[in-house]
DRENDRENLUM-286463 format. One line per 4 residues: for each residue z, y, x of C-alpha. Coordinates in steps of 0.25 Angstrom, whole numbers, padded with zeros to 4 digits. Layout:
N
Z/Y/X; ...
This chain:
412
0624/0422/0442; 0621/0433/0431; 0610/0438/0432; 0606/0453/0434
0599/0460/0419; 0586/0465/0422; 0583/0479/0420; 0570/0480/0410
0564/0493/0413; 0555/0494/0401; 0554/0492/0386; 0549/0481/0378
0537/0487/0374; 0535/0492/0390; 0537/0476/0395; 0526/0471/0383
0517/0483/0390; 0519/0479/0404; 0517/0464/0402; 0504/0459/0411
0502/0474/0412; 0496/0472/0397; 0498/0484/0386; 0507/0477/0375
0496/0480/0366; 0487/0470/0371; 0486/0455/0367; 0483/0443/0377
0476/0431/0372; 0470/0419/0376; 0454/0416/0373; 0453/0402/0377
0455/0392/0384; 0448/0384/0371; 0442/0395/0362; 0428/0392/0359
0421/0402/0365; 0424/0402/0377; 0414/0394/0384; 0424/0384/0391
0437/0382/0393; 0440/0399/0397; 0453/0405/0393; 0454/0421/0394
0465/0427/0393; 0462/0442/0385; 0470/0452/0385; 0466/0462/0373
0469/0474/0364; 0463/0472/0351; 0450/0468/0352; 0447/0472/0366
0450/0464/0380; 0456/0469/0389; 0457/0458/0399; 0454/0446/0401
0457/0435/0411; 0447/0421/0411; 0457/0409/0412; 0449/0398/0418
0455/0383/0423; 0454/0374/0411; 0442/0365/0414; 0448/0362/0429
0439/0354/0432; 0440/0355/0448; 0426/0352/0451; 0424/0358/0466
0436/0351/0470; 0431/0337/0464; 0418/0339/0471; 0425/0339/0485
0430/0324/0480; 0417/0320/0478; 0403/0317/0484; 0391/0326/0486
0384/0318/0476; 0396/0317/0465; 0400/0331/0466; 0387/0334/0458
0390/0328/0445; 0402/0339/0445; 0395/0350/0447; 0389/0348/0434
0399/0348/0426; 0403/0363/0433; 0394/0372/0423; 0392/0360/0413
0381/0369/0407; 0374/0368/0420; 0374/0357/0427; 0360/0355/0433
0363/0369/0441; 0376/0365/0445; 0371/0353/0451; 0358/0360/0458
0370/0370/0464; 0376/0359/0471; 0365/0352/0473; 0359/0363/0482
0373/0366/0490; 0373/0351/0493; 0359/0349/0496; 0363/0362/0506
0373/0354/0513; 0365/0341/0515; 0356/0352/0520; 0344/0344/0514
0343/0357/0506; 0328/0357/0509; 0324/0344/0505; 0324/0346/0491
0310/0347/0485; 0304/0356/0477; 0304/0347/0465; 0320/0345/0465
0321/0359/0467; 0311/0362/0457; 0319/0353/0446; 0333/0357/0449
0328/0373/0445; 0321/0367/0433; 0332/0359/0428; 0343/0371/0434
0334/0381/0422; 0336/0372/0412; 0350/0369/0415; 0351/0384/0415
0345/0386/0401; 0353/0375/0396; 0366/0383/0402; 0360/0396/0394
0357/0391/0382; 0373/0385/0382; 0377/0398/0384; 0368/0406/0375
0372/0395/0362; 0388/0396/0364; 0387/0413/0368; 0381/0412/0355
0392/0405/0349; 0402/0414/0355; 0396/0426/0347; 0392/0419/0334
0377/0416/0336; 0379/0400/0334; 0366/0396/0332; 0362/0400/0346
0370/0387/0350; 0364/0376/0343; 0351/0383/0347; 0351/0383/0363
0358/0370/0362; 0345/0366/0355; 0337/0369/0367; 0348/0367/0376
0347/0351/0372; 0334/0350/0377; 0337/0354/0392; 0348/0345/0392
0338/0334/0386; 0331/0337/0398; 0342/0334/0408; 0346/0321/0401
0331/0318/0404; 0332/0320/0419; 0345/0315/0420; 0352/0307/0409
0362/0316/0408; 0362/0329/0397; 0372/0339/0405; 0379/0334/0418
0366/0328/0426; 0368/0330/0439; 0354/0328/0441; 0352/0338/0453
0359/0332/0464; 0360/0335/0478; 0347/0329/0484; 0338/0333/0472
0340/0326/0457; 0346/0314/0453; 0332/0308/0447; 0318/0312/0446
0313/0321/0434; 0311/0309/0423; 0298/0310/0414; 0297/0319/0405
0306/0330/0411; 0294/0339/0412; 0291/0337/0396; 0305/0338/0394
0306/0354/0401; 0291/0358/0396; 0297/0357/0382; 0309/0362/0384
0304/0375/0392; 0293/0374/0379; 0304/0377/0367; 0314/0384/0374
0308/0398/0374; 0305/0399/0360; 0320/0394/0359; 0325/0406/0369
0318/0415/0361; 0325/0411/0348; 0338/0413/0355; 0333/0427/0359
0329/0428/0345; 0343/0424/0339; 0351/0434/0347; 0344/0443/0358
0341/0455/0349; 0353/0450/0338; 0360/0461/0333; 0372/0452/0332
0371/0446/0346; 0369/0460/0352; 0383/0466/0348; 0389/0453/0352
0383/0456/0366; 0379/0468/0369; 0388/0476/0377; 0398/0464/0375
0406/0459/0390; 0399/0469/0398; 0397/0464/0413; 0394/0476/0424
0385/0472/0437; 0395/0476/0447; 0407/0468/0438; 0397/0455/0439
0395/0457/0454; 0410/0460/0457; 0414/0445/0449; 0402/0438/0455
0396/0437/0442; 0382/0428/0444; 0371/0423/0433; 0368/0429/0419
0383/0435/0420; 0377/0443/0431; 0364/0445/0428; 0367/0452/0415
0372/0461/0421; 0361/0465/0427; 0363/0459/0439; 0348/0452/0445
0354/0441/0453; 0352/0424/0451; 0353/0415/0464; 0339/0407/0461
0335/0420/0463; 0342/0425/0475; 0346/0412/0482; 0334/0404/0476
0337/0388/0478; 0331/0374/0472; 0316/0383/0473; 0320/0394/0462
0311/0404/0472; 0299/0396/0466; 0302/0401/0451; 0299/0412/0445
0311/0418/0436; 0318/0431/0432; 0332/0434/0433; 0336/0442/0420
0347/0451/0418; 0354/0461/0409; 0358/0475/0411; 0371/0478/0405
0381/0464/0407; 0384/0462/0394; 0384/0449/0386; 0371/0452/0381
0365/0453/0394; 0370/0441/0400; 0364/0434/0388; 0350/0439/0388
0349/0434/0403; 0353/0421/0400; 0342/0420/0389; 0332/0426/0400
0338/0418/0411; 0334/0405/0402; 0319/0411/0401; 0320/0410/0416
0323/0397/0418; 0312/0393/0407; 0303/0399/0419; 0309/0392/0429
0307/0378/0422; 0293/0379/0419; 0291/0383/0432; 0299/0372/0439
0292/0363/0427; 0278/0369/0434; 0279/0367/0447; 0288/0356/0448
0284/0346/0462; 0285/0333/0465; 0292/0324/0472; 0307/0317/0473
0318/0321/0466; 0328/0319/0477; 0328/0320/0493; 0324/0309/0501
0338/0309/0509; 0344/0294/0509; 0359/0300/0511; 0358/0309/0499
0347/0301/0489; 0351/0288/0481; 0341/0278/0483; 0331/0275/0470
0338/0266/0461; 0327/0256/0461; 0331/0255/0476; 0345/0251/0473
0343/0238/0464; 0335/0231/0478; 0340/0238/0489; 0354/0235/0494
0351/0248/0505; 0349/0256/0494; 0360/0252/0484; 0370/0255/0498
0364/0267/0498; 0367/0271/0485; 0379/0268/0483; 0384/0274/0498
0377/0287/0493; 0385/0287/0479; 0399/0283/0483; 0400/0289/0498
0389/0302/0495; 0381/0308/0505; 0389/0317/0516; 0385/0332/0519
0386/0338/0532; 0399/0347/0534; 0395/0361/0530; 0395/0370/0518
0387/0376/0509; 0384/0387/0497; 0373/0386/0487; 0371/0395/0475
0363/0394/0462; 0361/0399/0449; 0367/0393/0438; 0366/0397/0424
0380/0403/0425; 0376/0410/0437; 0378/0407/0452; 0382/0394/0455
0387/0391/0470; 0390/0379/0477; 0400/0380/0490; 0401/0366/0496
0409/0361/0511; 0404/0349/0515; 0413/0342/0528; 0402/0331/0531
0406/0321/0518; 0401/0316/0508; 0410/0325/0498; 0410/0342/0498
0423/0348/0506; 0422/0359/0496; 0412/0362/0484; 0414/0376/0479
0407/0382/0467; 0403/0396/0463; 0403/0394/0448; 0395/0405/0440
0405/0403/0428; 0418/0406/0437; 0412/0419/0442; 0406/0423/0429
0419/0421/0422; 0428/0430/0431; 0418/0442/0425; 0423/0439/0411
0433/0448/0408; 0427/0460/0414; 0417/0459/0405; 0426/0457/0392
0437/0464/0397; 0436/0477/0388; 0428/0470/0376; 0430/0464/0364
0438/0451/0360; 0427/0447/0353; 0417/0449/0364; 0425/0440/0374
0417/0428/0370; 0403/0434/0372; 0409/0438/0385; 0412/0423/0388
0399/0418/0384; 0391/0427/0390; 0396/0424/0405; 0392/0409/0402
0404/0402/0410; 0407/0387/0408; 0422/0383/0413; 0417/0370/0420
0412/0379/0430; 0421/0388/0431; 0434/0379/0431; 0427/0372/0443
C-alpha cells in the first residue's frame, strides 16, 4: 500500500531550531566517559554555546557494579568486605556505617565499649583525612597546580602505612566489623598515629601556603560553580558540598554515634557555595579531624576489642589448633553466619563525602532481605549541573572536583 506524504509544516532551518527544543546555534558534546578529569568513570552530556553551558546532564551507569543487590546474596559477615569497596577512598567509614546498622539489628547495639568505639572514630578521621587529601592532590591536578598531588600523597602514605599495620591490608581492610574490630590494636599503632598527627600540620600549612591566598588558584575558584543553600537543600545535598554553602549541618554532630558526643570538633563552613568554599572546608575539616585523633589517642580505654557474644565472635585462633568445639564453631559461624532477628533498620553517619545511610530488612536469616545505601556521592552528584549550568567550559572540571564524588559509590 502507498503510503500517504507527510506534510512538513516548517523550513529546514526551523526543524534544526526545534530539535530537542535546542537553538540550532548550540553544540552537544560528550565530556567523558574516559576523559581524565573526571574523577571516575562520569559522562556528561553538555549542551553549550561557545564557551558557556547551557545544560548538562550527568550520565552515570558504567561501573555497575550492583553491590546492594549482591549483599542480599550474601551473609552479614561477608557483605562487609563489599562495602568497602562502595567509596574506595573510604572504606574504614563504610564499614563503621554498616557496622552500626547491623550491630542495631542484632540489638547488641550497646555492648560495644568504649574502646571499640573510641577506635573506630580515630581510624574514621584518618580515613577521612586520607579521602581529603585524595581529593585536594587530583582537584589540583584538574586546575593545573600538579605539585599538590605528589604532596598529599606523601602524607597520604603514611595513614595508609598505619592501616597495613593494623590490619595487613593498605585500602580494603575491613577491619571494623559487626561485633567490634577484626583484631586488637598491634604494638606500635600508637607510635605510628603520634607521628603522623606530629608532621601533618606543618604539611596542612604548606598546602595552605601553596594555594589558599594563590592569585592563580583564586580566579580558578572563586565565584566558579556557585552552589546556593536552598539549591543544596532542594537536592539533598550533605557534607563539604553542603556545608560550603554555608549550611552548619554534620551527622556526628546532630545524630552523634560510635561516642563522637565525647570530642570536642568544629563543623566549618563557607558563606558563598563556590568551589572555593567547598575547598577551604575540606582543608579545616582535615584540622578537625587532627583534634579528634589526639583526642581518641588521649583517652583511649581499655579492654577487648570485640563483644563477648559466641554467636557473633570467632573463637581465638589459638583455640582452634586443640579444640575440635571451637574449630566447629568457627567454621558454622564462617560458612552458615549469625542470623538477625526479622526487623529493619536505619543508621546514618558522616562520611567524608558526606551522609552515608545504611537501610537494611532483616527476615530472621542469616542474610539481609534488603540492604539499601544512601551514598553521599549519588546525591551530591545530582546538584552538578545546577552549578555549572551557566559557567564556563573550562570551569566544568573544577566544578567536578569540588563535589568530590567517586563512581564506586555512586553506581552502587
Amino acid at each position: 500500500m502507498k503510503q500517504p506524504e507527510v506534510q512538513n509544516r516548517f523550513t529546514f532551518e526551523e526543524n534544526q531550531q526545534l530539535v530537542d527544543g535546542v537553538r540550532s546555534d548550540t553544540m552537544t558534546i560528550n565530556m567523558g566517559p574516559q576523559h581524565p578529569s573526571t574523577h571516575g568513570v562520569l559522562r556528561l552530556l553538555l549542551t553549550i554555546e561557545g564557551e558557556t553551558v547551557l545544560k548538562a546532564v550527568p550520565d552515570i551507569g558504567f561501573l555497575h557494579t550492583g553491590i546492594e543487590k549482591t549483599a542480599e546474596a550474601k551473609t552479614y559477615h561477608q557483605a562487609l568486605v563489599l562495602t568497602d569497596r562502595m567509596d574506595y577512598l573510604t572504606p574504614l567509614n563504610n564499614n563503621l556505617a554498616y557496622s552500626l546498622a547491623v550491630e542495631r539489628l542484632l540489638g547488641i547495639d550497646d555492648q560495644i565499649n568504649k574502646k571499640i568505639q573510641y577506635t573506630r572514630v580515630l581510624l574514621a578521621e584518618l580515613q577521612r583525612i586520607a579521602s581529603h587529601l585524595v581529593w585536594l592532590g587530583t582537584s589540583g591536578l584538574d586546575l593545573g597546580a600538579m605539585s599538590m598531588f605528589l604532596y598529599c600523597f606523601r602524607e597520604r602514605e603514611m595513614i595508609l602505612d598505619i592501616f597495613e599495620h593494623i590490619s595487613g591490608v593498605r585500602m580494603m581492610t575491613s577491619y571494623i566489623c559487626p561485633g567490634g574490630l577484626q583484631a586488637d590494636l598491634p604494638p606500635g599503632f600508637e607510635a605510628k598515629v603520634r607521628a603522623f598527627t606530629k608532621e601533618f600540620p606543618a604539611r596542612l600549612q604548606e598546602y595552605h601556603d601553596l594555594l589558599t591566598n594563590n592569585q592563580l588558584w583564586l580566579e580558578r575558584t572563586k565565584g566558579v560553580s556557585v552552589l546556593s543553600k536552598e539549591t543544596a537543600f532542594a537536592y539533598g545535598a550533605t557534607g563539604p558540598v553542603l556545608r560550603g554553602s554555608g549550611v552548619v549541618w554534620d551527622t556526628r554532630k546532630i545524630y552523634p554515634y560510635s561516642s563522637y558526643e565525647d570530642f570536642d570538633f568544629d563543623i566549618p563552613v563557607g558563606s558563598n557555595g563556590d568551589v572555593y568554599d567547598r575547598y577551604l572546608v575540606r582543608m579545616l575539616e582535615m584540622e578537625e579531624s587532627l583534634k579528634i585523633i589526639n583526642q581518641a589517642l588521649e583517652g583511649l580505654p581499655t579492654g577487648p576489642h570485640r563483644v563477648n557474644d559466641p554467636k557473633l565472635t570467632p573463637p581465638p585462633k589459638w583455640q582452634i589448633t586443640g579444640s575440635m568445639e571451637a574449630l566447629i564453631h568457627h567454621f558454622k559461624l564462617f560458612t552458615e553466619g549469625y542470623r538477625a532477628p526479622k526487623g529493619e533498620v536505619f543508621v546514618r553517619t558522616e562520611s567524608p563525602k558526606g551522609e552515608l545511610a545504611f537501610y537494611i530488612v532483616s527476615d530472621g536469616s542469616a542474610k539481609p532481605y534488603r540492604m539499601h545505601v544512601r551514598g553521599a556521592s549519588f546525591a551530591n552528584l545530582q546538584v552538578l549541573p545546577r552549578m555549572i549550568e551557566g559557567g564556563f567550559l573550562s570551569d566544568v572540571v573544577a566544578g567536578i572536583g569540588s563535589i568530590d564524588i567517586v563512581l564506586g559509590e555512586v553506581d552502587r
